[in-house]
N, C-alpha and C positions, 0 to 999 in steps of 0.2 A: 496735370500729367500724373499717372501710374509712380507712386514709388515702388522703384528696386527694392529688391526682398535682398537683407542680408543676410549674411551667418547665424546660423541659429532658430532664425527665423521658423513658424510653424505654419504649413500652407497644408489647403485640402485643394482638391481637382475632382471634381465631381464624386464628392464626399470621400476619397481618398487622402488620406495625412499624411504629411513628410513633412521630414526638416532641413533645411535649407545646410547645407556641408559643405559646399563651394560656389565661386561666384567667379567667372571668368571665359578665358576664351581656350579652347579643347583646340589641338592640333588635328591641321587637317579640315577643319570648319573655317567658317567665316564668321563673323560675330559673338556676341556674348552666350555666356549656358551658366543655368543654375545646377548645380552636384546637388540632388536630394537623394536622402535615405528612405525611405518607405517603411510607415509603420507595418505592415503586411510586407512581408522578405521574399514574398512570392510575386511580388507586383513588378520588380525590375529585371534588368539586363544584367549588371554585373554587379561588383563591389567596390565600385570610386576606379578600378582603374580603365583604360581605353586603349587598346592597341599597343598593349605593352609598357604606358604611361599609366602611374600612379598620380588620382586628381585631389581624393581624397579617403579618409579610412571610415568605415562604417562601425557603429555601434554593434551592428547583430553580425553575428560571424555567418550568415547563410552567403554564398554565392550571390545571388538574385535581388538584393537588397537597395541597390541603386539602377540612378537614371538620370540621364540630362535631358532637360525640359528648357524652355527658350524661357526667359524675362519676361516677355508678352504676352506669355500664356493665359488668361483669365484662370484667377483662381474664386474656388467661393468664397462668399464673401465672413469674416464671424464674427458671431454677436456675444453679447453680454450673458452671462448669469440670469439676470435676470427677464430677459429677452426670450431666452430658451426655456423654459419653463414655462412662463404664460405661451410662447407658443405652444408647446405640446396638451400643458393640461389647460389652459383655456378655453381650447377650440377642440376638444374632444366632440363637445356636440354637434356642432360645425361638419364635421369632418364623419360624424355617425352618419350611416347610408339606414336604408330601410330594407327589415328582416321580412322577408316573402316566403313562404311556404307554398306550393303548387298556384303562383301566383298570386297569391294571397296575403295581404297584410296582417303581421303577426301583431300582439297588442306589446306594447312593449313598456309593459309594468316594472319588471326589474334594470331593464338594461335603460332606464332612461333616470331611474332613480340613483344608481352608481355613475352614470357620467355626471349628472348636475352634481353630487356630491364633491367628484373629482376638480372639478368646475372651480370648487371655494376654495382658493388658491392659498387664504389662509389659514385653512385646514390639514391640507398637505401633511401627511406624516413620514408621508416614503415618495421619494425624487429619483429618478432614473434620467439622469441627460446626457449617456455615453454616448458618444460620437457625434453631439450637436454645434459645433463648429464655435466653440464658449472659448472665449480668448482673456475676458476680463470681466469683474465683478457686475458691474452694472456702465454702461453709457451713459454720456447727458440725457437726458429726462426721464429716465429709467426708477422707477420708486425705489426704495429701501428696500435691500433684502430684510433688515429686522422686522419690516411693515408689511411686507408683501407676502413672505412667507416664515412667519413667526415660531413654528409649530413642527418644522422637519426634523427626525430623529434618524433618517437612514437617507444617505444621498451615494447616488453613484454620478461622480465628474469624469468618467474612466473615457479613456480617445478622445479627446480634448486638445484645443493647441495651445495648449498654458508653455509659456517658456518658464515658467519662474515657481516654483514652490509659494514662494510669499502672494502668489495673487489667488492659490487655495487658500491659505490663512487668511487672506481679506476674506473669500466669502465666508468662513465659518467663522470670523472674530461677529458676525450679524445671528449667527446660529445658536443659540444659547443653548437648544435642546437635542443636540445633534449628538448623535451616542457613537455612529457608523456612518465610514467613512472608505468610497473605493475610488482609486485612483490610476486602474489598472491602464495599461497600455499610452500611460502617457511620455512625454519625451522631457523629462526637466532638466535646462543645463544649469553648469556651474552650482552646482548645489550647497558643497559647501563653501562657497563664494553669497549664498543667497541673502543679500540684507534682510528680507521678507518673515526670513526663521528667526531672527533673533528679536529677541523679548516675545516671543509666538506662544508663547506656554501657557497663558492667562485665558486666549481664545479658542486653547484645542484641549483643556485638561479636564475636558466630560466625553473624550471622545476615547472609545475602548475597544473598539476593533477598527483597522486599519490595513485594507487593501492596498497594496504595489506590484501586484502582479505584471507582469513582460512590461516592468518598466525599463529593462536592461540597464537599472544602475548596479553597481559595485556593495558591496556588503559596509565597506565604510558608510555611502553615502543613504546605505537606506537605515543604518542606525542614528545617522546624523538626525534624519526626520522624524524617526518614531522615537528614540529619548524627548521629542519636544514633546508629544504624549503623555499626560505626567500618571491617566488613569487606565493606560493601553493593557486589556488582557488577551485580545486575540490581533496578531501579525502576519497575512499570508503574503510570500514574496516569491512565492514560485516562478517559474520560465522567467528567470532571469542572466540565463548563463552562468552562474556562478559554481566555481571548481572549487573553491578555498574558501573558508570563513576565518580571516586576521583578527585579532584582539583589534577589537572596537571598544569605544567606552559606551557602554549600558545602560547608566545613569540609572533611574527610576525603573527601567524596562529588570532589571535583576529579580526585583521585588513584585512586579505585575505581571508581568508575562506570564501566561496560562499554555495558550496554544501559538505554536509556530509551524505554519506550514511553507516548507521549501520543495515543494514536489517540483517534480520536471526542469531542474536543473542539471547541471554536470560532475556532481559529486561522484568519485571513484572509489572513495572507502569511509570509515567512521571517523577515519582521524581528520578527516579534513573539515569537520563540525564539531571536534574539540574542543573549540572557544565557547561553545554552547553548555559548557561544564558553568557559569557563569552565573546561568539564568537557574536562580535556587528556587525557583516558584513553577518552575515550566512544569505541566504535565502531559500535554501533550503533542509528540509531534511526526511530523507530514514530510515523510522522503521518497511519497512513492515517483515511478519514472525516471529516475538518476540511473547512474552507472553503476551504483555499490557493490564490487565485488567482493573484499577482503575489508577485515577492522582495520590495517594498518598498510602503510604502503610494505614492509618486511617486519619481520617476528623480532627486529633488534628494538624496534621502539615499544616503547609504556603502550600500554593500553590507554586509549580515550577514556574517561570516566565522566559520567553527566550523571545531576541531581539526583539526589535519591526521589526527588517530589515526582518524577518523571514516569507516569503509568502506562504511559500507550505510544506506541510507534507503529508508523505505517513504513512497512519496507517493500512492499508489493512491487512488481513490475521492474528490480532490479536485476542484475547479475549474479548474484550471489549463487555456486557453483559447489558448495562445501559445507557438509555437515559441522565443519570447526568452526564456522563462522555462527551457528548460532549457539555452540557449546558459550563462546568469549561474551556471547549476547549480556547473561547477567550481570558479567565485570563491566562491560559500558554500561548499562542500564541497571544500576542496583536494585533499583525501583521497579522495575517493567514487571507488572502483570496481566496487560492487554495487548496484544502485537497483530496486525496484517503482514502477514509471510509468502500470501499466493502470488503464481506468476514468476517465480524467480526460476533459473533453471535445476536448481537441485530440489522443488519442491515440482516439478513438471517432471524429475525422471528422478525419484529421492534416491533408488537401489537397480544399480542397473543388472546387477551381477542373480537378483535374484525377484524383480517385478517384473514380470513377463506380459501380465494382463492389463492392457492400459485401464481398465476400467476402473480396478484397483489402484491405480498410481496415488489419486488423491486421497483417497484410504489411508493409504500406509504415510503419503507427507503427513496428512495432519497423524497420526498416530506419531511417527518419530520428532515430530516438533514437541507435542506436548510430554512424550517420553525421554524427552530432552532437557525439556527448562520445566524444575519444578515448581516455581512459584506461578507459572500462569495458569491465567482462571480463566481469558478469553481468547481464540484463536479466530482470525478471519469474520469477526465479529460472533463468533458463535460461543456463548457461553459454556464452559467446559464444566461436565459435574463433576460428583466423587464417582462416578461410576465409568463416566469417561476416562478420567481421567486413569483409573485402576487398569480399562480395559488397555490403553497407551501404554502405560508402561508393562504390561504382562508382552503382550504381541511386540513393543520395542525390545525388550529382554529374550524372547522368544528369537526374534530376527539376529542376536549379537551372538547369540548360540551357533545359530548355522552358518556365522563368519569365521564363528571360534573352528568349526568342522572341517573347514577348509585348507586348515594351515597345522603344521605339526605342533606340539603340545611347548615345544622349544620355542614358536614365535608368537602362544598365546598372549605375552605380557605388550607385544605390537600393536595387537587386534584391539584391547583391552585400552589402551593408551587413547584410541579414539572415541572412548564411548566412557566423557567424566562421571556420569551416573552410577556405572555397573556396580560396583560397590554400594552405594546408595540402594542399589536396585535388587540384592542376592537378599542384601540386608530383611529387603521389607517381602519378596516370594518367595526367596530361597533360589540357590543356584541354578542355572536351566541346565540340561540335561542336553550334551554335547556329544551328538552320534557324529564321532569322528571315524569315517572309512579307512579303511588301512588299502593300499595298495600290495595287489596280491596277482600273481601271474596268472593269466585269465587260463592260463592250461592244467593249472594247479587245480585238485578236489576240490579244497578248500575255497577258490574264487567260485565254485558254483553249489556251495552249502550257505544256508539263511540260519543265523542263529536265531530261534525264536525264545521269548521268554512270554511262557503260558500264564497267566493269575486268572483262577478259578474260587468263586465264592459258594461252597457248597450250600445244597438249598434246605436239608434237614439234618445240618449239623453244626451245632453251638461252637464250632472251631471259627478261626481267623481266617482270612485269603491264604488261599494255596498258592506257591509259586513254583515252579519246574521250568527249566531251561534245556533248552535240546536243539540240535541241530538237524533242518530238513532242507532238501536236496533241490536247488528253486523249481527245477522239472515236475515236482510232485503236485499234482491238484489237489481243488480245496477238499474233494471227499477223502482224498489221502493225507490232508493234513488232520481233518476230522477224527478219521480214525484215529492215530498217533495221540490228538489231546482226548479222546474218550478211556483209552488206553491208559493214558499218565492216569485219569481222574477218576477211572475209575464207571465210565457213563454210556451210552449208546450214543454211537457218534453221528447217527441222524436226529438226535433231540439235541442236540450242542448249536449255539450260534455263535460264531466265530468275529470278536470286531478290532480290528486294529486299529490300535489308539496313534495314532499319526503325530500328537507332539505339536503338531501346528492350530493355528487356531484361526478360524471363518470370521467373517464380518455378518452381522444380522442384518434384514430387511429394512430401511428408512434409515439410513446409517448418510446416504449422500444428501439428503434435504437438507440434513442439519450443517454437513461443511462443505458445502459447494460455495466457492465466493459468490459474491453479491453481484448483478450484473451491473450494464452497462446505465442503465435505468435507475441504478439506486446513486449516482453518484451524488446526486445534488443531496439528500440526506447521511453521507457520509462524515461530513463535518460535525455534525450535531451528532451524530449517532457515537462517532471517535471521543466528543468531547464528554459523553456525557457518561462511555463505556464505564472506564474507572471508576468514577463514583460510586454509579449503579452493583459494580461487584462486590465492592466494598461490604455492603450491607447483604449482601443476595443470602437466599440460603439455599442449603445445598440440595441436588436434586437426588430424589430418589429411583430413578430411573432404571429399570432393568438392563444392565451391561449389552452393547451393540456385538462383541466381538463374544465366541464359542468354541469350546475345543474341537477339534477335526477327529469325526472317530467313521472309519467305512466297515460296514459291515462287509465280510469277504462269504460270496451269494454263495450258493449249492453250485457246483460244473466241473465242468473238464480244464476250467482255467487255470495254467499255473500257478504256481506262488508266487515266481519271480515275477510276472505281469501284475500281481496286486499289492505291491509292496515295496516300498524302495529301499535301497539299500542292501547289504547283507548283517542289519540288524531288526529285530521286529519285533513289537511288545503287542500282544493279542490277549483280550479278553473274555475268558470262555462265561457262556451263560447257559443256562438250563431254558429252553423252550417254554 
């Protein structure tokens, strides 16, 4: 007879896994139901409850996550560690079909020489058995993992129906040479109840990165696992619902920890990975897809502060809404000189008051990011030169001008408050030059007079630049302004070219190859590319590169066209040159 699955229990349904969460009889029915959770939260009806009746509570907070299924159900059947393995790479060749070409048998010199290799099961370096229905290390008459497969250094156990942490530990206390280790999407109860972890530390202390991804446990219980790690430098624990990181104990992980990636959880600000101030080794780490809107939950709390070891952060794909959130960035990150920033919505719309051109959008984010934080070397993976970097902060200084322009001279010290650089910034180009409009009654002369200020470099005379200031009336065209600077200078005013230096400044040709984020395609090299940025800047040297961004100068053509139409404002600095 069929044993009843209890509580806990881990069951597959035509290669579908759940875990057994109730055991009884559902109102309104006739006989027994089992309450399972589905690892896949898209796979059920509800969430444990039924017609208004609570049966049981689910692990994943989705809707859709449960189902009652009958006791009778045939489930598959699962097998061993070792079972699962010689099935897959045993019988590779087995299972090899014949390659035809326009009917034709292809000869099959490489692909016959890689499966028999795969074949020697003692040879085995890299193990994939996610989702092979592995319940326990080995069955009766099942060989020895240490004998069978001697030689594995990366294994993935991930969607598995292991109830018990400890019956990972059995298969790799047989693993000697196991470096990597993924455990994703598994369901382990009672964890820190687990007999299995204790004294574990002897057969997992060569093991140094450590997958738990959408294991939906709790931030206690995935530090419980990885302090038994005693040589862990890389821990990713992402999609695991986690809102809060609580003082956990650390143990060895303080001192190891390299990389931490918690992407695609539910984090809403910095403070809530505070406790990660902890890990003095950490350098780099993984929050893209959370919530993060703001460093703190209100402006009354401390700032979070994490290791100065700390070089790279991924914050892509959050909420972050506010240029003060990355002003506060160096106070949490003392360290940071490599950041992912794309994706958030203050870097999709940085200036709304004055990016008009979507094209530009990402232009001016990365420019006000890097004209923001000056210790960063690398943005969205793209390495930042001296000449970048120069061009960012001229164009970010450039853009604080025309906020300064906006507001009376009385509420500049406002304006100024949001932008911690500016001083940093006058210091190293010198002030920018703040064409503040005056409000002027459009009936008034005056509202329809351009003040222009002429500089004129005479072309056969050892003197300096000439300057003369005058006012013309915006109705006048350019051949009537002509005339006027021939006049001041002294020149015929059809040899004169007239260019108005605009104050603003263009972006150069091939300026978006270099920061457009990575697509969807590069993700799988983003780990290694994150881990290795820092480093690599460290030593980099710097680039020579001719500046992307150039001052805005229009030349105002020969015509009938006004002044007011070529010019904005009722201020204008114009360039007279000799033909």
């Amino acid at each position: 007879m069929a044993t009843i699955p209890k509580l806990g229990d881990r069951l597959s349904y035509d290669g579908a896994v759940c875990t057994v969460r109730f055991v009884g009889e559902v109102s309104g029915t006739s006989g027994s139901w089992l309450g399972v959770e589905w690892d896949d939260p898209t796979r059920g009806k509800h969430d444990g409850s039924h017609k208004g009746v609570r049966y049981f509570t689910c692990k994943s907070k989705s809707a859709t996550a449960a189902s009652f299924v009958r006791p009778t159900r045939p489930a598959d059947k699962p097998q061993s560690f070792v079972a699962a393995v010689t099935e897959k790479y045993a019988s590779e060749l087995a299972k090899t079909s014949v390659i035809k070409f326009s009917n034709k048998v292809a000869e099959e010199v490489g692909f016959d020489k890689i499966q028999r290799k795969q074949a020697q099961l003692s040879e085995l370096k890299v193990v994939i058995v996610d989702g092979a229905k592995i319940a326990a290390p080995r069955f009766e008459g099942d060989e020895p993992i240490s004998k069978a497969f001697p030689k594995i250094i990366e294994l993935d156990l991930s969607r598995n129906l292991f109830q018990k942490v400890g019956t990972v530990v059995a298969i790799c206390s047989e693993l000697s040479a196991l470096r990597n280790l993924r455990l994703n999407g598994n369901r382990f109860q009672d964890i820190l109840n687990d007999e299995g972890l204790e004294r574990s530390e002897d057969y997992l202390k060569n093991i140094q990165d450590l997958a738990l991804e959408e294991t939906l446990m709790s931030w206690e219980e995935i530090c419980h696992i990885a302090t038994k790690f005693h040589a862990l430098t890389m821990l990713s624990a992402g999609t695991n619902q986690l809102s809060f990181l609580p003082e956990a104990p650390l143990s060895t992980l303080a001192s190891t920890l390299v990389s931490l990636n918690l992407e695609f959880n539910h984090f809403n600000t910095v403070a809530d990975i505070a406790s990660l101030a902890k890990l003095t080794s950490l350098r780099n780490l993984h929050l893209k897809g959370n919530f993060i809107a703001t460093i703190g939950q209100d402006s009354s709390h401390n700032l979070p502060v994490l290791s100065t070891s700390l070089k790279y952060v991924d914050l892509s794909y959050n909420k972050v809404s506010s240029w003060a959130f990355v002003d506060a960035l160096p106070s949490c990150f003392p360290g940071l000189t490599s950041l992912r920033f794309s994706h958030n919505p203050i870097y999709d719309n940085p200036d709304p008051e004055f990016s008009t051109q979507s094209k530009t959008v990402t232009e001016e984010a990365y420019m006000f990011t890097v004209g923001r934080l000056a210790n960063l070397k690398a943005l969205n993976f793209g390495t930042i030169s001296a000449s970048d970097r120069q061009d960012a902060e001229m164009f970010y200084l450039g853009r604080i001008a025309k906020h300064l322009a906006t507001v009376p001279e009385s509420q500049e010290a406002d304006i100024i408050k949001q932008h911690r650089r500016y001083a940093e910034l006058c210091e190293l180009y010198g002030a920018p030059v703040v064409n503040r409009q005056k409000e002027i009654n459009p009936a008034f002369l005056e509202a329809r007079l351009i003040t222009v200020q002429f500089t004129f470099q005479p072309a056969n005379k050892g003197g300096g630049v000439v300057e003369k200031t005058t006012r013309i009336p915006k109705s006048f065209d350019i051949y009537a302004v002509k005339g006027i600077a021939g006049k001041l200078f002294g020149a015929k005013p059809l040899s004169l070219r007239l260019i108005w230096e605009t104050g603003e400044w263009d972006p150069v040709a091939g300026f978006d190859d270099e920061v457009e984020d990575s697509s969807d395609e590069e993700e799988e090299d983003e780990k290694r590319e994150a881990e290795e940025a820092a480093h690599l800047l460290e030593n980099s040297q710097q680039d020579n590169r001719v500046g992307k961004w150039i001052k805005r100068e229009v030349e105002l053509q020969d015509g009938p066209r006004q002044l007011g139409f070529c010019v904005d404002g009722l201020e204008a600095k114009i360039r007279v040159e000799i033909r």
